[in-house]
C-alpha positions as CSV (number, residue, x, y, z in Angstrom):
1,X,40.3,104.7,95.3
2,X,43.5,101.8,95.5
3,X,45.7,105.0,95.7
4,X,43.7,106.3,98.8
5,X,43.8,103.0,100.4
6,X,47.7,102.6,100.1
7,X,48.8,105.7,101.2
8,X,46.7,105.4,104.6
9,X,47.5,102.1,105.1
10,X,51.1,102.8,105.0
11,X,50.6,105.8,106.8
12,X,48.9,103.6,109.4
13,X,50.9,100.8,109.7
14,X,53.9,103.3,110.4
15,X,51.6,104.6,113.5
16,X,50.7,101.0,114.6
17,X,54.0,99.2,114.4
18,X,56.3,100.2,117.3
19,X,59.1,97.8,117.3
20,X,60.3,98.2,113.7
21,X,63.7,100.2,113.2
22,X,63.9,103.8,112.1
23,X,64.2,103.5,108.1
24,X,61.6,100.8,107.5
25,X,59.2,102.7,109.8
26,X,60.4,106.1,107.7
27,X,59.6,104.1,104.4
28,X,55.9,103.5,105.3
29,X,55.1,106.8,106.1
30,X,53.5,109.3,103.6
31,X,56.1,111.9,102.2
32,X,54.2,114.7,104.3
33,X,52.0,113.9,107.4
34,X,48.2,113.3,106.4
35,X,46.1,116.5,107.3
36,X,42.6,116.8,108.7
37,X,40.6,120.0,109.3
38,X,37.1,120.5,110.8
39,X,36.3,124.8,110.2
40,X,33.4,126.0,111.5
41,X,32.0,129.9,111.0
42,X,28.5,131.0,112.2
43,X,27.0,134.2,113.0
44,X,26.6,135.0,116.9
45,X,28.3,131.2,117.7
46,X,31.7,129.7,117.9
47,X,33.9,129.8,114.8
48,X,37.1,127.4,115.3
49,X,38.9,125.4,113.5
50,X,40.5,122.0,114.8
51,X,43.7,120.3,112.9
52,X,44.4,116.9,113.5
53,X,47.7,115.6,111.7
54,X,48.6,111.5,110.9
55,X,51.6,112.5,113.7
56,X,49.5,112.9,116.5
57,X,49.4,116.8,116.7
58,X,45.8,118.3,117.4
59,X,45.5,122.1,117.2
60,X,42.7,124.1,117.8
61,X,42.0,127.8,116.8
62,X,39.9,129.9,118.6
63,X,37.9,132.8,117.3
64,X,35.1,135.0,117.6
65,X,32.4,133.6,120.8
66,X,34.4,130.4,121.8
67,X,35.9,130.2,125.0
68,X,38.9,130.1,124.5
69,X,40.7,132.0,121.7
70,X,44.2,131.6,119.9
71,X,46.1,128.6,118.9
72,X,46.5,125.3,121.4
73,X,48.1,122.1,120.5
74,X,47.8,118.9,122.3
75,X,49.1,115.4,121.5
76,X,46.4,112.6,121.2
77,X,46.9,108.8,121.2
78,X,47.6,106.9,117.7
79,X,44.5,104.9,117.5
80,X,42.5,107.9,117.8
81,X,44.1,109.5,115.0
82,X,43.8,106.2,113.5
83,X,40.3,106.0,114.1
84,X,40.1,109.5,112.2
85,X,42.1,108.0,109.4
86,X,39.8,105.5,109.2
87,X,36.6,107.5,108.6
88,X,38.4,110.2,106.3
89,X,39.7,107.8,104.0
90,X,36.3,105.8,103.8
91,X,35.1,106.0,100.8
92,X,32.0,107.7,101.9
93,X,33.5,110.3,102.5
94,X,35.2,110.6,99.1
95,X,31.9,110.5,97.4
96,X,30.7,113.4,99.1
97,X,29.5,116.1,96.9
98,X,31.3,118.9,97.5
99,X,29.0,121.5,98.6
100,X,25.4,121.1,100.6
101,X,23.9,124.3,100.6
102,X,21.3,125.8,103.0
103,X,18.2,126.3,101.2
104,X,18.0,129.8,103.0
105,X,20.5,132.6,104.5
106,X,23.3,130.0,105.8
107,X,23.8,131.2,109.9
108,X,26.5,128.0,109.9
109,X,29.2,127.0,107.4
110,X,31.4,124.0,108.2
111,X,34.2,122.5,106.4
112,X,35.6,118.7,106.5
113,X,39.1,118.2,104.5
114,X,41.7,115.8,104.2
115,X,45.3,116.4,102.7
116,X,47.2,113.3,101.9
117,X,50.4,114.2,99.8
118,X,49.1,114.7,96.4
119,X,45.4,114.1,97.0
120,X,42.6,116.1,99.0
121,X,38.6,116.5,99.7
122,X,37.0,119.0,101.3
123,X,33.4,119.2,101.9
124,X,31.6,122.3,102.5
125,X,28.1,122.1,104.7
126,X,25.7,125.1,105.4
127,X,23.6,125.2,108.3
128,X,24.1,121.4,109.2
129,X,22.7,120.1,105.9
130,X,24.5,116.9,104.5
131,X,24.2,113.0,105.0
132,X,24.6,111.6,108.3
133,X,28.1,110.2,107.1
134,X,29.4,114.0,107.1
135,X,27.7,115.1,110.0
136,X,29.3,112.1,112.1
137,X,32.2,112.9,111.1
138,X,31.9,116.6,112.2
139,X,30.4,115.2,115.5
140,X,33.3,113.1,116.0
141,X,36.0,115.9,115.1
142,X,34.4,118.6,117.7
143,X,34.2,115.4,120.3
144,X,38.1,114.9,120.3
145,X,39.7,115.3,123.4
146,X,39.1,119.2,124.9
147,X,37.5,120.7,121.8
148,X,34.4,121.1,123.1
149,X,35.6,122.9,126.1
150,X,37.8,125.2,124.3
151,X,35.5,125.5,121.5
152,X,32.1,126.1,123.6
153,X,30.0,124.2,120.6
154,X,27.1,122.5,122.2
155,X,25.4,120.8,118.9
């Protein structure tokens, strides 16, 4: 868990110091920006998936029954991404098993991930089953700015 915690921390130091020069700031910051994916498929509803990277980049991708379709990419402010970071790399989230299964026909599949450098989780949830930490988490991905409007999800 140490590892974890000194990769974002560098990673997040790069995105809250401002007046450092070029190559110190260059030194803090992971080898390749940190990744964070929310995909959601379900039968007869929206299926999406929204990409927010440690840079600021936000892209959503519209499929079948959302209101928007195709690929849109937005900027977002560095303390919400660093608000992200901060629940990704908790180490809830790391102990997370893997895989919470519907006990029936799953309707809903959603995926969580996080790709920093060399190290990755990804959490697969079926019909909305999971601990609250997980489902938070999803909440808060589909409640970054404009995903819900593009994504028509109400839940």
């Amino acid at each position: 868990m140490t590892a974890i915690w000194a990769v974002v921390l560098s990673g997040m130091a790069c995105l809250a110091v401002t007046n450092i020069g070029q190559s110190l700031a260059s030194s803090l910051l992971p080898s390749r920006p940190i990744v964070m994916k929310l995909r959601r498929t379900c039968i007869g509803c929206p299926n999406y998936t929204i990409t927010l990277t440690s840079d600021g980049r936000l892209t959503y991708e519209g499929g079948e029954y959302t209101r928007v379709r195709g690929v849109h990419t937005f900027r977002i402010p560095p303390d919400v991404v660093l608000d992200m970071l901060a629940d990704f790399t908790h180490p809830d989230f790391f102990e997370l098993e893997n895989v919470y299964p519907s006990p029936g026909v799953p309707w809903i599949t959603m995926s969580l991930s996080i790709e920093m450098n060399d190290l990755s989780k990804s959490v697969l949830s079926e019909d909305r089953y999971g601990p609250a930490v997980l489902l938070a988490l999803e909440r808060k991905m589909d409640d970054l700015p404009a995903m819900r409007s593009l994504s028509g999800w109400t839940r």
